[in-house]
C-alpha positions in Angstrom: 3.1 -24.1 -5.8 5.1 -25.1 -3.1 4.2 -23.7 0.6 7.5 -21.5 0.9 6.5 -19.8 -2.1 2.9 -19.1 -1.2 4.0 -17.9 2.5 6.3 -15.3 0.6 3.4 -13.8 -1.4 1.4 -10.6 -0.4 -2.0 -11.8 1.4 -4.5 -11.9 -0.5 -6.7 -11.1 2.4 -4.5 -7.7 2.8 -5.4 -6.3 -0.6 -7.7 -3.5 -1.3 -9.1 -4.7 -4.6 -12.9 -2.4 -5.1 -12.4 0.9 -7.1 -15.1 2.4 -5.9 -13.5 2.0 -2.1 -10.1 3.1 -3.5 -11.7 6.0 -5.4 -13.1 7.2 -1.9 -10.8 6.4 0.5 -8.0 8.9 -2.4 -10.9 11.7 -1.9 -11.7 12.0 1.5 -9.0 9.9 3.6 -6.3 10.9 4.8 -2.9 11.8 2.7 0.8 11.8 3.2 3.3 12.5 0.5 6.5 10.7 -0.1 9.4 10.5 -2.5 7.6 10.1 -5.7 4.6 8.1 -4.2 1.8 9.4 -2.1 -0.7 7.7 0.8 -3.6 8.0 1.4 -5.4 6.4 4.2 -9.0 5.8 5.8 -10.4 3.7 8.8 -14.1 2.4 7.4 -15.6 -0.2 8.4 -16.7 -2.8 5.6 -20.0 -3.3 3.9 -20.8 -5.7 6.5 -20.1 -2.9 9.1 -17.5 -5.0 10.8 -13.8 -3.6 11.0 -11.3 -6.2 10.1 -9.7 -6.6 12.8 -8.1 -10.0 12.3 -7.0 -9.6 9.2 -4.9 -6.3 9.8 -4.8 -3.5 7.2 -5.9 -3.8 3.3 -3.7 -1.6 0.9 -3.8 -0.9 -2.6 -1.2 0.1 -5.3 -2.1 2.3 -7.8 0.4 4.0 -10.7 -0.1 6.9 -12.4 0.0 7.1 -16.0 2.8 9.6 -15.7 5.1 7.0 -14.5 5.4 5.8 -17.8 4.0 3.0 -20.0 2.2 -0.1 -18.8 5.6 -2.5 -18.3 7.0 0.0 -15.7 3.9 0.8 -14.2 3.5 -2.9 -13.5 6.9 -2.8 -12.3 6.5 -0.1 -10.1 3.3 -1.9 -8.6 5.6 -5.2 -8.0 7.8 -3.0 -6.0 5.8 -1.2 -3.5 3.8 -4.6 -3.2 7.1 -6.3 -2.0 8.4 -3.7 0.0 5.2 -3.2 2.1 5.2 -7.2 2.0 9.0 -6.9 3.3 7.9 -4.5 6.3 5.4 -6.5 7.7 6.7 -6.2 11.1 5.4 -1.9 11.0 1.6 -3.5 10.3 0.7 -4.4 13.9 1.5 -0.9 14.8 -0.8 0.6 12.7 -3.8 1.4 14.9 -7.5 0.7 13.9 -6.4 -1.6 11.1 -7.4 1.6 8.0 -7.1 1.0 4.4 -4.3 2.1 3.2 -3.7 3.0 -0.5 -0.3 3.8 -2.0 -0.2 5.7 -5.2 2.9 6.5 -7.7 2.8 9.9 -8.7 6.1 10.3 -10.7 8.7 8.2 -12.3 11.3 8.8 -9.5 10.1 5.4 -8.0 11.2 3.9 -10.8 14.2 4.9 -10.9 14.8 4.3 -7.0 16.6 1.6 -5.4 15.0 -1.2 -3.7 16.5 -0.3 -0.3 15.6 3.1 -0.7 12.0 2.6 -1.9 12.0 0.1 1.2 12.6 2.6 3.7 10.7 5.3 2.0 7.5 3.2 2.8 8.4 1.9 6.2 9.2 5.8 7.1 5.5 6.2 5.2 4.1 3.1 7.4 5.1 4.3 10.6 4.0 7.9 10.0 0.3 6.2 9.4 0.9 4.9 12.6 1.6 7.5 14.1 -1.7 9.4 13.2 
């Protein structure tokens, strides 16, 4: 793999990957809904008790079963992934780095363009931000 093509990819250290952290954080964080897509969001500290500061927020992307089956689902994952990758320049502004998880809730984002779906989750971003 070439270095352009690993530069381009979502961090790894920027993914929420524990279900049980996802789980709570879609209980008791906070939520925002979208166009077809909600967020939920939660500053906690990890299980070291350190906030992670450096590495900026962690999000998830989770897809309802509603949206449809698994080859659209997955699609609909690719998509959010690349168009919170693509707004990367909202992420500093997001105060005390939370995690941040984005969940499909209908199959409008499917059938969304990727400029719409794009702005839909800066808008969704910098509304985080401003909280």
């Amino acid at each position: 793999m070439g270095f352009l093509q690993h530069t381009l990819r979502f961090p790894r250290r920027n993914r929420l990957k524990s279900p049980l952290t996802i789980r709570t954080i879609t209980r008791v964080g906070s939520r925002l809904s979208g166009d077809g897509f909600a967020v939920y969001w939660s500053v906690t500290p990890d299980s070291s008790g350190a906030q992670h500061a450096v590495t900026g927020p962690r999000m998830a992307f989770v897809v309802s079963r509603h949206c449809g089956p698994a080859h659209r689902r997955n699609r609909i994952k690719r998509r959010l992934r690349e168009a919170v990758r693509l707004n990367r320049s909202v992420w500093p502004q997001v105060n005390n780095n939370p995690d941040i998880v984005f969940r499909a809730t209908g199959p409008e984002v499917a059938r969304m363009d990727f400029e719409n779906l794009s702005r839909c989750v800066r808008d969704a971003l910098m509304r985080v931000a401003a909280m």
